[in-house]
C-alpha positions in Angstrom: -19.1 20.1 27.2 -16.0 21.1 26.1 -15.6 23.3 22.3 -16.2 21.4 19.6 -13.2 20.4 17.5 -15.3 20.3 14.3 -18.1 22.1 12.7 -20.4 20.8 10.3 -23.6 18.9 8.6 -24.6 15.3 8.7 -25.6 14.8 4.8 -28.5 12.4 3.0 -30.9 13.0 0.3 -31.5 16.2 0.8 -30.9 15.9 4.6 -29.3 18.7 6.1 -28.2 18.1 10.0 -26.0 20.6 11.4 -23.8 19.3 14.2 -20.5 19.5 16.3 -18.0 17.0 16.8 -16.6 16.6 20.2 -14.0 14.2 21.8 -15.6 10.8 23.5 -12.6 9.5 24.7 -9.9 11.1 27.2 -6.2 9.4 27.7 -4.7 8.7 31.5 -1.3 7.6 30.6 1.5 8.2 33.1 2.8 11.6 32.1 6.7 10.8 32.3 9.2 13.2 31.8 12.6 12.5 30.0 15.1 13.1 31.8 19.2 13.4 31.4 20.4 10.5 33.8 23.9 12.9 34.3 22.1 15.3 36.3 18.3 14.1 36.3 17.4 17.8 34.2 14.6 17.4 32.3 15.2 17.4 28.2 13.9 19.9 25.9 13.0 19.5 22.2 13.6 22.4 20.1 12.0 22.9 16.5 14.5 24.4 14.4 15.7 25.5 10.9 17.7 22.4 9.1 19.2 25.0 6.9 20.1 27.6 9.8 20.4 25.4 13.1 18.6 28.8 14.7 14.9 27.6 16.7 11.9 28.7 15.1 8.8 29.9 16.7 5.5 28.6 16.1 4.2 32.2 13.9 6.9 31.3 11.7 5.8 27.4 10.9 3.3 26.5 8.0 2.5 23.4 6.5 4.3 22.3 3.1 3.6 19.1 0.8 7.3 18.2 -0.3 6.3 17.0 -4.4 10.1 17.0 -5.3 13.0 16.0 -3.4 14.2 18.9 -1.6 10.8 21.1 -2.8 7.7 21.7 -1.0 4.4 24.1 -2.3 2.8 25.5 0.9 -0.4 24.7 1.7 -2.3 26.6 4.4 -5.1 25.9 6.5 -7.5 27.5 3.8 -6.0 26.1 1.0 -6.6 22.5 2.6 -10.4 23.7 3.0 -11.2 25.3 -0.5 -9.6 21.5 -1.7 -12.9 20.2 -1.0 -15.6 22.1 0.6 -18.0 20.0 0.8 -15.6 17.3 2.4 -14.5 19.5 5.4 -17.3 20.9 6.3 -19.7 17.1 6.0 -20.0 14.3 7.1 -21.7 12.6 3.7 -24.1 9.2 4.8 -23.3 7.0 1.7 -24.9 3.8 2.8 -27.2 2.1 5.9 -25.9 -0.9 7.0 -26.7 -3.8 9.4 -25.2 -2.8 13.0 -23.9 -6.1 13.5 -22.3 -6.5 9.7 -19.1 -4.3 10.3 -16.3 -6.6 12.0 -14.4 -4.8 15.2 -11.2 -4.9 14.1 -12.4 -1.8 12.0 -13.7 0.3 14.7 -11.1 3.0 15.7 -12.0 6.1 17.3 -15.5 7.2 19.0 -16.5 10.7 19.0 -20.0 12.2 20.3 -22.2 14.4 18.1 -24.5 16.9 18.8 -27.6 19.0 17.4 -26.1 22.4 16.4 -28.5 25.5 16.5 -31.6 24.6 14.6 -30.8 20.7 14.4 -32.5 19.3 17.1 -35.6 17.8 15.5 -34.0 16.2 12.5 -31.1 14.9 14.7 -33.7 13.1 16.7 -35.1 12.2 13.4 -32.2 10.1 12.3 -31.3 8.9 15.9 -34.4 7.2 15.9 -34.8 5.9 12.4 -31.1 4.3 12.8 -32.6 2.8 16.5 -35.9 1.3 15.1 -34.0 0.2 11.8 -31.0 -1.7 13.9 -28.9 -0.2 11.4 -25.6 2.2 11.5 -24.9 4.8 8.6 -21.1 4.5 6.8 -20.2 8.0 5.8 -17.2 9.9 4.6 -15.7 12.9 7.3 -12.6 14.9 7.0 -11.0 15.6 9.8 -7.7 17.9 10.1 -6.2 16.8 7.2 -7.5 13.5 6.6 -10.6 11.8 5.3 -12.1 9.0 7.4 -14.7 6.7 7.3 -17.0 6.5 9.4 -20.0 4.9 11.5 -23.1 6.6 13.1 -24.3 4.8 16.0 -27.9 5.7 17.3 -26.7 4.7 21.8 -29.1 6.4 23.8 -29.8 9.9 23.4 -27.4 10.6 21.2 -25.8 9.8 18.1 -21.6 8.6 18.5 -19.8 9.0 15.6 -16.8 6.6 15.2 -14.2 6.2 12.5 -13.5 3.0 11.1 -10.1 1.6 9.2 -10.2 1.1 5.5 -9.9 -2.5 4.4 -6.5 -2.0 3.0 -5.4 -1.1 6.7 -6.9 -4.6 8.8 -4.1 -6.9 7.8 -4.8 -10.3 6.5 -4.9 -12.8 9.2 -3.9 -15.9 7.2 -0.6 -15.8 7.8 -0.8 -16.3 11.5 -0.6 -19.7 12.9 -4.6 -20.1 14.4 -5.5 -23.3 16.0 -8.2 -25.5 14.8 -10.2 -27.2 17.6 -7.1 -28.6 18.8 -8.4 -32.0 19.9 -10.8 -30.0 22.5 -12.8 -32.8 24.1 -16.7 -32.2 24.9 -15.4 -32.5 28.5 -12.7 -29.6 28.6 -15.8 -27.5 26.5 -18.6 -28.3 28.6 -16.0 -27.2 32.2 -15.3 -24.0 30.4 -18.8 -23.3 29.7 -19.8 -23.5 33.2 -16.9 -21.7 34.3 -18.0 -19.0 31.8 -21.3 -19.3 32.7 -20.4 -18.8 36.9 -18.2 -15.4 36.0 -21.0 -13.7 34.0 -22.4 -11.0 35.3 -24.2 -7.3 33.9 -21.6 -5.0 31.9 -20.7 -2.4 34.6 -17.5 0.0 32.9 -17.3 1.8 36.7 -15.8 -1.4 38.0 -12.6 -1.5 36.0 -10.0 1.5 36.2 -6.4 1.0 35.6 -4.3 -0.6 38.6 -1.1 -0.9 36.9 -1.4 2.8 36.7 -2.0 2.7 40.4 0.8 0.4 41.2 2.8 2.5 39.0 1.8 5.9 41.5 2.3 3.4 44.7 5.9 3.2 43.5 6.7 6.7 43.3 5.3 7.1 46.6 7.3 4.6 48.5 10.4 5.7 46.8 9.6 9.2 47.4 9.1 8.5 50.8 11.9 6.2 51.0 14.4 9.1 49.2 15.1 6.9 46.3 14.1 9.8 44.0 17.1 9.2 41.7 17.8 5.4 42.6 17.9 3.7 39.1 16.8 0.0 39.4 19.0 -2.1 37.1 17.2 -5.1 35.6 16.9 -8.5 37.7 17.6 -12.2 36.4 14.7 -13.1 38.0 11.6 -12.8 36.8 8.7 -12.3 39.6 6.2 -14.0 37.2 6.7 -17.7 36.9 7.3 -19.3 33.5 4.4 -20.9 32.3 4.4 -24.6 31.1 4.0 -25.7 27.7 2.0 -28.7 29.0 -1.1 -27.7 29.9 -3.8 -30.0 31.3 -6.9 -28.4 30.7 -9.1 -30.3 33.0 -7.2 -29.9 35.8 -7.0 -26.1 35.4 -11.2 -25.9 34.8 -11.5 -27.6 38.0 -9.2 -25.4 40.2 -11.3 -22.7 38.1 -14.3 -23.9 39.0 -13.5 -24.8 42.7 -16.0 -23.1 45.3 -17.4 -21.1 42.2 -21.2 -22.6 43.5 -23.3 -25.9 43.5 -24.0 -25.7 39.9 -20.7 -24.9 38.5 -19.4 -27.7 40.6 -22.0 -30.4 39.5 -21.1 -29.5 35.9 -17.7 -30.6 37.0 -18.4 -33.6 37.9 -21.2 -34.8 35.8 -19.7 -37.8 33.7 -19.4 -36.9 30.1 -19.5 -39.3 27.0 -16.2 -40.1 25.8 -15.6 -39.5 22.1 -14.3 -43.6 21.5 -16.1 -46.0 23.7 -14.3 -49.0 25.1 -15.0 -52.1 23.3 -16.7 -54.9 25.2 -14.9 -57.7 26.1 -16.6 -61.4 25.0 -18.5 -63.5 28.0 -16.8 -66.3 29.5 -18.4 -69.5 29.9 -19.6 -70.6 33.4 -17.1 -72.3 35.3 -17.0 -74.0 38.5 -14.3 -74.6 41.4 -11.4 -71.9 39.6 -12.9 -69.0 41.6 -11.8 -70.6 44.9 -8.6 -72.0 44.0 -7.1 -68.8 43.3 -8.6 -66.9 46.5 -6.5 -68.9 48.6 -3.7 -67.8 50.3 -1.4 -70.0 52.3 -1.0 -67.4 55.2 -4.0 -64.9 55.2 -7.1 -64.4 56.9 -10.8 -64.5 56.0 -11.0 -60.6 56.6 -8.1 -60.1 54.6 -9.0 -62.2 51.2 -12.7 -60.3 51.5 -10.6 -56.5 51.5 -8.6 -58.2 48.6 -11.1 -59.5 46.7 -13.6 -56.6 46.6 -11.3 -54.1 44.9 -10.3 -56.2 42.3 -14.1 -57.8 41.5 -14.7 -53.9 41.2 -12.0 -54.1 38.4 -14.0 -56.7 37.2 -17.1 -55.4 36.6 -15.9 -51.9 35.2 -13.9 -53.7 32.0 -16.7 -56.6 31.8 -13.9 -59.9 30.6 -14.0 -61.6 33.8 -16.1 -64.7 34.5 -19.3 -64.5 36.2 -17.9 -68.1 38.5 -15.7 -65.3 40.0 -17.7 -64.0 43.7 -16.6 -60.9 44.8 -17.7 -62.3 48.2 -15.8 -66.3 48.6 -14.9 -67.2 51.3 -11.0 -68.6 52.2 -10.8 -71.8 53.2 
């Protein structure tokens, strides 16, 4: 494990856990330089004195709080400890909570924590109380130069300890424009269920990396390769993504979804749902003789044709339920 970036206590009653705090999460952006587009040289950023212009090396820099415009009071790394002991050097359990009560818009950063020397036994202790309690403790931490609040999470073995966003940083979300149910039908629902239901699978993290990253990488090599090294591509009119439509037809879309996705997703597709306004039923006409074959005939058809004819449209018939029953899908021409 890598050093610790913070050393410390977990605090409660009169709990005393010491522990260390160490980075859970690691960045791989694409490290790209700047560079001058004259000669392709990389650029270099120089701290230096406003007052003087002349560079200033890092023995020479210390942290200042500017309280008046144009006037700053030093304050060093001790002076931001001896501020608050007890807040620099604890991470203070104020409350237990519900695990599932603390919305993830205010989840930030994780960070792992360990037992320091002497801690093991009572940092099993409250790993396993949060676990069989299914709750997560909110707690104060400073860090650097900043409080934070925070959330220990029992996972495992260990204990993750993850910042969280104070309310007056989650912005309100009333004044975006969020859809309602949109006239979604129980058809378009049920189709997206099943689709849902045919992609799930177990939560495996090894099975998603970053391929834009290794498109990007792919595309250094080929123009490396190629000798393009300082070929600047100017911007294209033409987008390689198509425009999407504003109309979309969400059945249609579920279905291409759902195409070859297995025999149950499929029958989902095409089991008939109820529609949301049913049809209304058309009255019954009376019994009638003798109009039924009058209008079969046709001056210069054939039997076999008038039966083709007739059956689709006695289909018709029967599926909106306002034709007379006198009417034989079957008649004869005569």
């Amino acid at each position: 494990m890598a050093r610790a970036l913070w050393k410390g206590a977990i605090s409660f009653g009169l709990v005393h856990i010491p522990v260390e705090l160490h980075k859970a999460v690691e960045s791989h952006d694409l490290d790209l330089t700047m560079l001058d587009k004259r000669d392709f040289s990389p650029i270099g950023f120089k701290r230096y004195n406003k007052g003087s212009g002349k560079e200033v090396t890092w023995d020479n820099i210390v942290k200042g709080y500017e309280y008046s415009d144009g006037e700053y009071v030093v304050l060093s790394d001790e002076d931001l400890r001896l501020a608050n002991p007890k807040a620099t050097q604890t991470i203070d359990i104020m409350a237990f909570v519900d695990a599932d009560s603390v919305p993830l818009t205010f989840y930030e950063t994780p960070y792992y924590l360990s037992p320091g020397r002497g801690g093991d036994k009572v940092y099993a202790l409250l790993r396993e109380t949060l676990h069989k309690a299914g709750r997560i403790a909110i707690a104060t931490v400073v860090i650097r130069t900043r409080q934070h609040l925070c959330a220990l999470v029992s996972v495992g073995d260990g204990i993750i300890m993850n910042t969280l966003r104070y309310a007056t940083e989650i912005r309100n979300p009333e004044d975006l424009k969020l859809p309602g149910d949109s006239g979604l039908t129980d058809k378009e629902l049920k189709m997206a269920l099943s689709l849902v239901e045919d992609m799930s699978e177990k939560w495996n993290p090894k099975e998603y990396h970053d391929t834009y990253r290794e498109d990007v990488l792919k595309l250094v090599e080929k123009k490396v390769k190629a000798g393009h090294t300082h070929t600047i591509t100017e911007p294209s009119n033409e987008s390689p993504v198509p425009k999407a439509s504003n109309v979309v037809d969400l059945v249609a879309l579920l279905k291409q979804s759902l195409g070859g996705k297995g025999k149950a997703a499929a029958a989902a597709a095409d089991e008939p749902v109820e529609e949301q306004e049913e049809a209304p039923r058309a009255p019954r006409a009376r019994r009638s003789t003798g109009s039924g074959a009058a209008a079969s005939k046709t001056g210069t058809t054939s039997s076999r044709s008038t039966k083709s004819a007739a059956k689709p449209a006695a289909k018709r018939t029967s599926a909106a339920k306002s034709t007379s029953k006198s009417t034989s899908p079957r008649r004869k021409a005569a």
